[in-house]
C-alpha positions as CSV (number, residue, x, y, z in Angstrom):
1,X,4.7,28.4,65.1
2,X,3.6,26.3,68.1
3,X,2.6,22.7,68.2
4,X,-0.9,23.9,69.4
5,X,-0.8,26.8,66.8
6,X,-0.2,24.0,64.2
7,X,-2.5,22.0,65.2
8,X,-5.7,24.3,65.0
9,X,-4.3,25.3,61.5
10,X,-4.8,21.4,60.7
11,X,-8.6,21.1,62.1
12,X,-9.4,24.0,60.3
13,X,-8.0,22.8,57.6
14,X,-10.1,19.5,57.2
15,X,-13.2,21.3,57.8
16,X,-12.5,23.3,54.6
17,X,-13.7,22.3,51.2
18,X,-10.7,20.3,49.2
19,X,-11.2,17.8,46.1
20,X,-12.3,14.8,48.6
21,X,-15.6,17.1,48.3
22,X,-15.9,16.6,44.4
23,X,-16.0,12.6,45.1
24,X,-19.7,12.7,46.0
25,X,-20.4,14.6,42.8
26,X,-18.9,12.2,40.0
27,X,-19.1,8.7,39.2
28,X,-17.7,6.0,41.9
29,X,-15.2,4.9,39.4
30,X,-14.0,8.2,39.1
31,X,-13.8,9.8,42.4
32,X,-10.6,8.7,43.3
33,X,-8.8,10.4,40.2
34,X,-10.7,13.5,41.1
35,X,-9.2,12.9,44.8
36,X,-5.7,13.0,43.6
37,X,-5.9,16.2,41.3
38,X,-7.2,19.2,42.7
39,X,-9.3,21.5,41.0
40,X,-7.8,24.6,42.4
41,X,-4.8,24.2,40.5
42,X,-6.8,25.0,37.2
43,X,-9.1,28.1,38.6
44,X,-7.8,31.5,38.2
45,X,-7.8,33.7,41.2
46,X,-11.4,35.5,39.9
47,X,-14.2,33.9,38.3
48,X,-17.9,34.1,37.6
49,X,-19.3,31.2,39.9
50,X,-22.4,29.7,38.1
51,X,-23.6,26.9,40.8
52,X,-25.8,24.0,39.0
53,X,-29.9,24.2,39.9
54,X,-31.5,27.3,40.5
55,X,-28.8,29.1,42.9
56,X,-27.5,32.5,41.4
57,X,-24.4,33.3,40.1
58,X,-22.2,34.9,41.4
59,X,-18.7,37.2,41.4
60,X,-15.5,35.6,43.8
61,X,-12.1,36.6,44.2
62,X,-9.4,34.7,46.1
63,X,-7.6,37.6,46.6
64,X,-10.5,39.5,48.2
65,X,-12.4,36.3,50.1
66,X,-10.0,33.3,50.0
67,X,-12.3,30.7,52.1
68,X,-15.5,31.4,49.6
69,X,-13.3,31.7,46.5
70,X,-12.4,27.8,47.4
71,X,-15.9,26.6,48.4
72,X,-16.7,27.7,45.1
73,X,-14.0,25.4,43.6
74,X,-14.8,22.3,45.2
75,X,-18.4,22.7,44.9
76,X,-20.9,21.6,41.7
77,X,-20.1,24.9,40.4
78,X,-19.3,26.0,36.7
79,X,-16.8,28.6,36.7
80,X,-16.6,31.3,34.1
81,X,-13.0,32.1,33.0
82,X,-13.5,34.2,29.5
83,X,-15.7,36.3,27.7
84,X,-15.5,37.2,24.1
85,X,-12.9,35.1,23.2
86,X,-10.5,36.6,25.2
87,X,-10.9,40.4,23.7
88,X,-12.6,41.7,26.7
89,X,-11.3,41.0,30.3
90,X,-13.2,38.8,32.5
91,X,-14.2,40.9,35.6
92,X,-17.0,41.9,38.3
93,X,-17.9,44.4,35.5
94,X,-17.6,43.1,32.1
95,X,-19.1,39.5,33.4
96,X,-22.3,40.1,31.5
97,X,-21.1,42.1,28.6
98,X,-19.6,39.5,26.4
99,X,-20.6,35.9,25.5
100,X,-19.0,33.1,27.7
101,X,-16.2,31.7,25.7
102,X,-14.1,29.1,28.2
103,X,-14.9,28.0,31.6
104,X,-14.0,24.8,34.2
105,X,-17.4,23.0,33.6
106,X,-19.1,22.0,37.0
107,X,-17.5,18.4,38.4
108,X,-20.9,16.5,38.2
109,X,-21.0,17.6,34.4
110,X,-17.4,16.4,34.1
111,X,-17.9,13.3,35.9
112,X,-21.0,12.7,33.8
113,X,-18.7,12.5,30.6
114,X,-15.8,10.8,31.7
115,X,-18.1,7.9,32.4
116,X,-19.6,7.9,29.1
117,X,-16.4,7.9,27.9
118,X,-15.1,5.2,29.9
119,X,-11.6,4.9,28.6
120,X,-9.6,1.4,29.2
121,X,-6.1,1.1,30.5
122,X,-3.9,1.8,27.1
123,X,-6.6,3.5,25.5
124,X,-5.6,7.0,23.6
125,X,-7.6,9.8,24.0
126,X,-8.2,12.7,22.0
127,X,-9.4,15.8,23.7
128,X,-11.3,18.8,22.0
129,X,-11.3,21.9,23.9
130,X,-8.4,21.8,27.0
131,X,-10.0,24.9,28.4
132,X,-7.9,25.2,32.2
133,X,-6.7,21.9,31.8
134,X,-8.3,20.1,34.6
135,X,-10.2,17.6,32.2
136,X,-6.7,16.9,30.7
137,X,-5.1,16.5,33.8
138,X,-8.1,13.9,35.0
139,X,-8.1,11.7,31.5
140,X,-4.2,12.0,32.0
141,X,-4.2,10.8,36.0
142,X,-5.8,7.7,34.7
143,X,-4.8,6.7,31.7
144,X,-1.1,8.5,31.8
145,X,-0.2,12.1,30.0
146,X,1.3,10.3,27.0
147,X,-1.8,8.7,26.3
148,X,-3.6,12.1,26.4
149,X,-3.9,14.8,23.3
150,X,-5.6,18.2,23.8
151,X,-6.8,20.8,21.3
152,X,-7.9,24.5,22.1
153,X,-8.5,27.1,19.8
154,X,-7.4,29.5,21.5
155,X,-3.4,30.2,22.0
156,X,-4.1,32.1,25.5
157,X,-6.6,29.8,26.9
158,X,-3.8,26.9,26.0
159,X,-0.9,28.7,27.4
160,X,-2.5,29.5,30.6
161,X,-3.5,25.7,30.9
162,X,0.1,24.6,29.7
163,X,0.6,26.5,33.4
164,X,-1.7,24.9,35.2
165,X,-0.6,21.3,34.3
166,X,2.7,22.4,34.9
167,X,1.6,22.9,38.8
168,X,-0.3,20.0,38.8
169,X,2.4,17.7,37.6
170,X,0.6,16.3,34.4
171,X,2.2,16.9,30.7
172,X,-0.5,15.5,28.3
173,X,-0.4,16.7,24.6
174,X,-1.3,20.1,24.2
175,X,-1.7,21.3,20.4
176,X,-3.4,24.8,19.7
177,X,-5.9,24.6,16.5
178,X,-9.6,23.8,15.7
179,X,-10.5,20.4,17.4
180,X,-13.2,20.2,14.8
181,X,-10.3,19.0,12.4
182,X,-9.2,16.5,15.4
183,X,-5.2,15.8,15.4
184,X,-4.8,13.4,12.8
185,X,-0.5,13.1,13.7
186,X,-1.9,11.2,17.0
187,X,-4.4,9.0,15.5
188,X,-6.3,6.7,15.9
189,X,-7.9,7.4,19.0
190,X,-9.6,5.1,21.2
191,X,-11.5,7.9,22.8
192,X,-12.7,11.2,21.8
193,X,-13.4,13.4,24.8
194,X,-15.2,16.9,23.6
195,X,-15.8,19.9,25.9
196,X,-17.0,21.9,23.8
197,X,-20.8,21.9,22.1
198,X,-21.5,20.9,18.2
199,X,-24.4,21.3,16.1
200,X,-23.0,19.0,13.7
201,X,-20.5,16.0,14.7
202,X,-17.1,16.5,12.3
203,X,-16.3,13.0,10.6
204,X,-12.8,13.8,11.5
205,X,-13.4,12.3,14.6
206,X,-15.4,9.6,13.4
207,X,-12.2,9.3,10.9
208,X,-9.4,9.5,13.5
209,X,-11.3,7.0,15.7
210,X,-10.1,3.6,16.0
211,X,-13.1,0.6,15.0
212,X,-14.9,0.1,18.4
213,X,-13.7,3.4,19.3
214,X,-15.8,5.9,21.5
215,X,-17.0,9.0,20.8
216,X,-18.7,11.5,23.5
217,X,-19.6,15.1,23.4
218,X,-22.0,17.6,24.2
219,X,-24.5,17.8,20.7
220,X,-27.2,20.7,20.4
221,X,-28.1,20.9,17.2
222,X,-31.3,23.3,17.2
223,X,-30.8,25.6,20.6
224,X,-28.3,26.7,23.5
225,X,-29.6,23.2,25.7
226,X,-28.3,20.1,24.1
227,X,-27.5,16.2,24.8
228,X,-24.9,14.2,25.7
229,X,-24.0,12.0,23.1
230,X,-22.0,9.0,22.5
231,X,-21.1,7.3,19.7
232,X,-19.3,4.3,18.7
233,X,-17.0,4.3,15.3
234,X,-17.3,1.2,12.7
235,X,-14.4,2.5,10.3
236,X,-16.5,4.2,7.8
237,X,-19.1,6.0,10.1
238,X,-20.1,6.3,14.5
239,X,-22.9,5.4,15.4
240,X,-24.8,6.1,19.3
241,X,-27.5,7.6,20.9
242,X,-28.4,10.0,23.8
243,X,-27.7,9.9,27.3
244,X,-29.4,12.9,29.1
245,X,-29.5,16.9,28.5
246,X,-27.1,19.2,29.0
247,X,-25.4,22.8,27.7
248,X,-21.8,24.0,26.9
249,X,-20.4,26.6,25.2
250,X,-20.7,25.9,21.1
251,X,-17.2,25.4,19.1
252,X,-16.2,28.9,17.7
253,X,-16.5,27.8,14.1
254,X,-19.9,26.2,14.7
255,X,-21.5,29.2,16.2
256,X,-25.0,30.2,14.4
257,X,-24.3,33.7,14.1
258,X,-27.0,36.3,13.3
259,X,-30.2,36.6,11.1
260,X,-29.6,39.3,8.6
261,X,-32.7,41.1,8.6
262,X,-32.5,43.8,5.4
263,X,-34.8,42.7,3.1
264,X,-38.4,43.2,3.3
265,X,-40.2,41.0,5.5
266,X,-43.1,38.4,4.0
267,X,-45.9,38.3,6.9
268,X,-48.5,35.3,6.7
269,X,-50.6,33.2,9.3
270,X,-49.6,30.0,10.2
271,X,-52.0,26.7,9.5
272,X,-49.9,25.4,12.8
273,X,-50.7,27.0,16.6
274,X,-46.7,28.0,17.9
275,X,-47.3,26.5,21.5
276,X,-48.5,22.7,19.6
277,X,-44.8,23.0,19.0
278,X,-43.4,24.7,22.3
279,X,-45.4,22.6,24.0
280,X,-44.7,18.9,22.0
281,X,-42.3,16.2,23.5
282,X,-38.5,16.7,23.3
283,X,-38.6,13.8,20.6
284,X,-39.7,16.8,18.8
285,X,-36.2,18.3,18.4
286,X,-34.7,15.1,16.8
287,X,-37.5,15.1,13.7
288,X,-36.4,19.0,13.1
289,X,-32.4,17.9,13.2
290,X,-34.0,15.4,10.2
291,X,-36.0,17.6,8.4
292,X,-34.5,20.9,8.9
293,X,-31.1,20.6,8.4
294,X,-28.7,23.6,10.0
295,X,-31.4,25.6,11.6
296,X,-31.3,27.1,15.1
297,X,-34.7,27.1,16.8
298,X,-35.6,29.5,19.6
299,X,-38.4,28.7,21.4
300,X,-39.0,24.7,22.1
301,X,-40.1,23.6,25.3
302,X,-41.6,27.0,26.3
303,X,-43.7,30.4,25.9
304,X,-46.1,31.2,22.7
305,X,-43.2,31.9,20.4
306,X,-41.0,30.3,18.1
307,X,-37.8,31.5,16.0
308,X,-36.2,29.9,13.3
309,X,-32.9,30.5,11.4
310,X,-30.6,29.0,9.2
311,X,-27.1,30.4,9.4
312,X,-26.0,29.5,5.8
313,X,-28.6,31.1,4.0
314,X,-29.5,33.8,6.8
315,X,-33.1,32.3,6.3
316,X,-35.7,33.9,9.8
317,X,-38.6,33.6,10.7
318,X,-40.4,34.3,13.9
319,X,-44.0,32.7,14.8
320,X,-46.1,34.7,17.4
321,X,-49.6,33.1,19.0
322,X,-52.2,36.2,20.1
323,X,-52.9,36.3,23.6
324,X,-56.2,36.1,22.7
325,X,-55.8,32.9,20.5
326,X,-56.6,32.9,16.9
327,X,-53.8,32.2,14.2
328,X,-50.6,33.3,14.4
329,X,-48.5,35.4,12.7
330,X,-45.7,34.6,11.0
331,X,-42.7,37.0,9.9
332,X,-40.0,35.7,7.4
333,X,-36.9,36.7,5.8
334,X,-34.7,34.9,3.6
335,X,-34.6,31.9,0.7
336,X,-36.6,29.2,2.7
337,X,-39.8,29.6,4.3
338,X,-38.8,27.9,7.5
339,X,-42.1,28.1,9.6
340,X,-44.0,26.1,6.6
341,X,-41.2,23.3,7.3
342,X,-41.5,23.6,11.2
343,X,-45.0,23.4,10.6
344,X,-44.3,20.1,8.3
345,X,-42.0,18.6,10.7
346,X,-44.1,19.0,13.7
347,X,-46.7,16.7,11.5
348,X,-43.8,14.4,10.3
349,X,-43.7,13.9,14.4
350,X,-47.4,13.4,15.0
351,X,-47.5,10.5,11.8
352,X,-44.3,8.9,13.7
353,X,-46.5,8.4,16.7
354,X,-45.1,11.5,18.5
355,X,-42.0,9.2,19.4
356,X,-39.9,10.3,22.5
357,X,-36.1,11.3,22.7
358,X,-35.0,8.4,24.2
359,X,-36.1,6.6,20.7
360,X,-33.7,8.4,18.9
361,X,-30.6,7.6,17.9
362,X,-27.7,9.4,15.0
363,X,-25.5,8.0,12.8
364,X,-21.9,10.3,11.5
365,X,-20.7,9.9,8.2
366,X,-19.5,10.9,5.1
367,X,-23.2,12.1,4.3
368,X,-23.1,13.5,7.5
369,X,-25.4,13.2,10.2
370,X,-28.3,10.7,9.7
371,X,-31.3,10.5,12.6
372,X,-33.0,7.5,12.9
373,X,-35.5,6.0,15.2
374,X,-35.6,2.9,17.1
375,X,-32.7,1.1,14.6
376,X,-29.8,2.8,12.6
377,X,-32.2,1.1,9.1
378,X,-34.6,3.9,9.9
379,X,-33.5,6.9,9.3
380,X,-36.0,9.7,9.5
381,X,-36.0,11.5,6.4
């Protein structure tokens, strides 16, 4: 190859998109550590590109277009890399005929939650959900990999990022089992970095937590769009508060499932209009985590609708307004009449003074999960 041949390969070469891209994206304190391990090591040759805003998705293959296959790598992209759990191949085809079930969250995202975490030098870090690796390979750049465990679920998803650390020179921890449960042979933890989304925080990680210990993951307790969340552990319980929206795939064993919808419906009106609730504040959401414990909610935040279910006791019900205004109707299945509490907790809001999110805080222990509002002494109940 010539010298002049060589040296055209090297211009084009820094025009291209590489990991120095990714340092505009994440925290200052970060971007260095993103610098030094590049995210193409941890991508699979195809992927489903989902870019963040309101860009569409999209279908790249490195094999097939090389140069946009890598712009969508070091861009503020989240890349699909499983569907189904693994029992239906991820392709241009099946993309959208299973349920995401692992991915390489977009850098800003990841960023975001490594600063929340904020690990010190020394500190040990448990991480739930090792997905391609990269996070592990990040936490493990900075602190070292024998200060780093990970936990996946899923044998395949671990294997294949056993191989991409490999590459990439880091060796953290790597266990295969459900992170719910934590890793108790490597605790205490200083940190506990979760990638996955929970609709109820374990106390296994509050548990395997060191005293002053941080907690951060992505919480959505009622619907698919959630929080990020971080707590700090006292010994007996965590205790934090919200730092934003966000949405990640839930944890496999925390997944709401399906209303069972055999028995005979009971149809009523509602008292309460469905779009006073779509339409309240977000502080909203944290009164139902209080006051209806376990169920999913469809609905908040938009439209004239509003669907309700509890997983455990397979508990529906759906709350339509007319188009033409009037009260609603109200379809139910299941032990608990759910719209009747919705309709109580929306009130319960209204007689706190229709509080915002950012007044919120939770509290994890043995009870469980305990909101309160303004101080962890008032717990909404």
């Amino acid at each position: 190859m010539s010298i002049t041949t060589l040296t055209e390969k090297g211009a084009r070469m820094a025009d291209e998109p590489g990991p120095g891209d990714l340092e505009a994206l994440v925290p200052a304190a970060w971007g260095e550590v993103f610098r030094r391990v590049p995210r193409e090591f941890f991508i699979p040759d195809a992927v489903h590109a989902g870019p963040m805003g309101d860009e569409p998705s999209y279908w790249v293959d490195r094999t097939e277009d090389p140069e946009r296959w890598r712009a969508a790598v070091y861009a503020d992209t989240t890349l699909l890399t499983q569907i189904a759990d693994g029992e239906v191949g991820l392709s241009e085809d099946t993309v959208r005929t299973g349920a995401p079930s692992s991915s390489s969250t977009a850098p800003s995202l990841v960023g975001e939650f490594l600063d929340l975490l904020d690990p010190y030098p020394g500190d040990r870090v448990l991480e739930v959900g090792t997905g391609t690796g990269w996070t592990a390979a990040l936490l493990s750049e900075r602190l070292g990999a024998d200060s780093v465990t990970s936990v996946e679920v899923d044998e395949r998803v671990s294997k294949s990022a056993a191989g991409h650390l490999e590459i990439s020179g880091h060796r953290p921890r790597l266990v295969v089992g459900d992170g719910l449960a934590g890793f108790p042979d490597g605790a205490p933890y200083d940190r506990v970095h979760v990638t996955c989304a929970v609709r109820e925080v374990p106390l296994a990680w509050v548990e395997q937590t060191r005293p002053g210990g941080v907690i951060v993951a992505p919480w959505s307790p009622v619907q698919v769009r959630g929080h990020k969340l971080r707590l700090t552990a006292t010994g007996d319980r965590a205790i934090g508060r919200l730092h934003g929206g966000t949405a990640f795939m839930m944890a496999r064993s925390q997944r709401p499932g399906y209303a069972s919808l055999e028995e005979a419906p009971r149809e009523s009106e509602a008292r309460l209009d469905p779009m006073r609730v779509t339409s309240a504040g977000p502080g909203l959401e944290l009164v139902v985590v209080a006051l209806l414990p376990r169920v999913v909610v469809n609905g908040l935040g938009e439209g004239s609708r509003v669907g309700l279910h509890d997983p455990v006791t397979g508990a529906y019900a759906l709350a339509i307004r007319p188009e033409d205004g009037g009260a609603a109707e109200v379809t139910e299945y299941g032990p608990r009449d759910l719209w009747s509490e919705m309709e109580a907790a929306y009130l319960a809001w209204v007689g706190l003074g229709e509080p915002e999110l950012e007044r919120f805080g939770l509290t994890v222990d043995a009870e469980g999960q305990q909101v309160w509002l303004d101080q962890p002494r008032n717990r909404v109940r």
